[in-house]
ROZADREN-356042 format. One record per residue: residue in one letter; x, y, z of N, C-alpha, C, O, CB in turn. Coordinates in steps of 0.001 Angstrom, whole numbers, plus 500000, padded with zeros to 6 digits. Glycine has a CB too. Layout:
BEGIN
AXYZXYZXYZXYZXYZ;...
//
This chain:
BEGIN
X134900527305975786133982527803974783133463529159975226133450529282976450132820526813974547;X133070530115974596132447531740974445131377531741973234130489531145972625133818533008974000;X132102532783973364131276533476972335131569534886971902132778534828972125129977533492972781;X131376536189971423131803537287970977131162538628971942130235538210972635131427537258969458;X131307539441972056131111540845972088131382542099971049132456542434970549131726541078973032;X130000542724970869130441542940969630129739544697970031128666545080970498129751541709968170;X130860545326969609129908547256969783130196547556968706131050547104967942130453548758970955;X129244548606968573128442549142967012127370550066967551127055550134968739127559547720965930;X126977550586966821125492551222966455124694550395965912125174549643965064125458552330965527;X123475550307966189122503549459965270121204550220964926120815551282965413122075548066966007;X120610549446963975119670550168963499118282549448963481118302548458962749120095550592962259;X116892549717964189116140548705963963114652549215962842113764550067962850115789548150965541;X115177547923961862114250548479960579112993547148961056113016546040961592115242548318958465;X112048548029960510110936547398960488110431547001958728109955545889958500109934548388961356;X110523547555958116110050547508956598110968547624955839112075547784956353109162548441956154;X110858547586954223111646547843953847112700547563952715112481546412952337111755547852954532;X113368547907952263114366546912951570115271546364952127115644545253951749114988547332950668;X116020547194953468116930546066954485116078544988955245116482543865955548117768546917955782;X114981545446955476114075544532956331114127542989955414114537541853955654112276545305956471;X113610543527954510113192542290953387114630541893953066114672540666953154112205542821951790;X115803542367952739117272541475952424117273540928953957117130539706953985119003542577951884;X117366541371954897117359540912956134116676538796956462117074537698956850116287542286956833;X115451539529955926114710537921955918115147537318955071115417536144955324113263537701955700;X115482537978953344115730536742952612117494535902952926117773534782952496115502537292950877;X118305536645953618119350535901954296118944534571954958119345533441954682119926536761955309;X117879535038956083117476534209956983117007533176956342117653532163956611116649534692957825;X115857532948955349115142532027954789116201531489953748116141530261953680113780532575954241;X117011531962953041117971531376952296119390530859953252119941529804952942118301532471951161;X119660531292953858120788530820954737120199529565955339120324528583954607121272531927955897;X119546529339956569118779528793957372117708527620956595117078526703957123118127529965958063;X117760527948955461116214527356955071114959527183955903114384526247956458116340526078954678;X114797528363955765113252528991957259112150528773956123111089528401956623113196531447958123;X112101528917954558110987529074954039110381530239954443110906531307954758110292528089954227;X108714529791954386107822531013955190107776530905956116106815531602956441106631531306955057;X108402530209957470108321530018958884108431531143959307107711531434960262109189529192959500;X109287532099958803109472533437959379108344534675959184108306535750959783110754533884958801;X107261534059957937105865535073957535105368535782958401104736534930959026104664534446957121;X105136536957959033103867537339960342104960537126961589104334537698962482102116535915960498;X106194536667962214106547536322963245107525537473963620107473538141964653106985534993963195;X108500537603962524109743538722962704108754539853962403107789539696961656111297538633961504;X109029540937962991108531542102963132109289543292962878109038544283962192108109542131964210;X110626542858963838111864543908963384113126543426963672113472542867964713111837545308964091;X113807543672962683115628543288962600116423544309963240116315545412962706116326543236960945;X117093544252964108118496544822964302119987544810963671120865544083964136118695544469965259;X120120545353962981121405545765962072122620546521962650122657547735962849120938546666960968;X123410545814962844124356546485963661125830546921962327126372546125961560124826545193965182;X126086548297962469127179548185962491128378548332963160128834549299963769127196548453961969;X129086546561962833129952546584964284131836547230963877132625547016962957129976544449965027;X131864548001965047132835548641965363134168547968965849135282548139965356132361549399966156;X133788547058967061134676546580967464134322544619968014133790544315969082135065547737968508;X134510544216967588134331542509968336135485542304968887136531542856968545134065541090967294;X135332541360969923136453540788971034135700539668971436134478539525971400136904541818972430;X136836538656971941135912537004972681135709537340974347136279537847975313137245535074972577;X134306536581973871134037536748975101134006535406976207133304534517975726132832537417974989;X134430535124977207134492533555977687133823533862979092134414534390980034136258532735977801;X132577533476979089131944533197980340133549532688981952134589532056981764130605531549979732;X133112533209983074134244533019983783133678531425984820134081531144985949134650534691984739;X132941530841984205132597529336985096133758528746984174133961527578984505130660528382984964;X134485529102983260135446528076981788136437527988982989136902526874983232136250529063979759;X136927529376984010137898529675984882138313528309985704139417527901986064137389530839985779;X136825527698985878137050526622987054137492525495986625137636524619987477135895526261987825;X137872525141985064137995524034984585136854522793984209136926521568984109138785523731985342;X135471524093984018134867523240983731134624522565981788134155523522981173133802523765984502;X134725521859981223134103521562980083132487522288979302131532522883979802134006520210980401;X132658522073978580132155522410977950130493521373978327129389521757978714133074522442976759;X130931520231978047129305519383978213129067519661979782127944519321980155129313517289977840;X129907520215980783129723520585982102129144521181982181128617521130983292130373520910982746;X128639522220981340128543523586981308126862523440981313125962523807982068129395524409979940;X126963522598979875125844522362979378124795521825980325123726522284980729126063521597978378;X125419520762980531124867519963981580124063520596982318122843520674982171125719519423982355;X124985521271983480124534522377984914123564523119984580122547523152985273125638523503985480;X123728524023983194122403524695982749121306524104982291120347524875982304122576525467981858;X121080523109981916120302522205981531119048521778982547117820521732982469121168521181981229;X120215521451983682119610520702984678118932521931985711117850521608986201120795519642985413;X119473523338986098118950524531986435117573524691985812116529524668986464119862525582986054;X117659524857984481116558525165984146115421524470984034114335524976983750116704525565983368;X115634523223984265114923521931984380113961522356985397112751522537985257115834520610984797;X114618522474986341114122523007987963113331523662987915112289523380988507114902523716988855;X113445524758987243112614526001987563111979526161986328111886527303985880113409527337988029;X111509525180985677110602525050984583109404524634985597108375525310985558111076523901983284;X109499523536986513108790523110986966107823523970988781106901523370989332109588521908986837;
//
């Protein structure tokens, strides 16, 4: 399992009419409602240029996926405390 890398330029709007299409994605995609009211402040808008996968190199050792999970899980467990 990964995830992406992604380069672009981005743009960070605070107000606005992208600002506001920005949230209503979020609240319509997501069903956030008003959870998002007062909290988001500013969006980053990227436009992306180039994406490629990206695979963390612990996948190298043959570990799984719930392995993965696991180990980080239990790390952060630790040092919560």
């Amino acid at each position: 399992m990964g995830g992406y890398r992604f380069k672009g330029e981005a743009t960070i709007v605070d107000a606005g009419p992208l600002f506001e299409r920005a949230m209503n994605f979020f609240r319509d995609t997501y069903g956030l409602g008003d959870a998002l009211a007062g909290r988001v402040k500013h969006v980053a808008l990227i436009n992306v240029r180039q994406a490629a996968p990206l695979i963390s190199p612990i996948y190298d050792t043959g570990a799984s996926e719930e392995d993965v999970v696991r180990r980080y899980a239990e790390y952060y467990e630790t040092i919560r405390k």
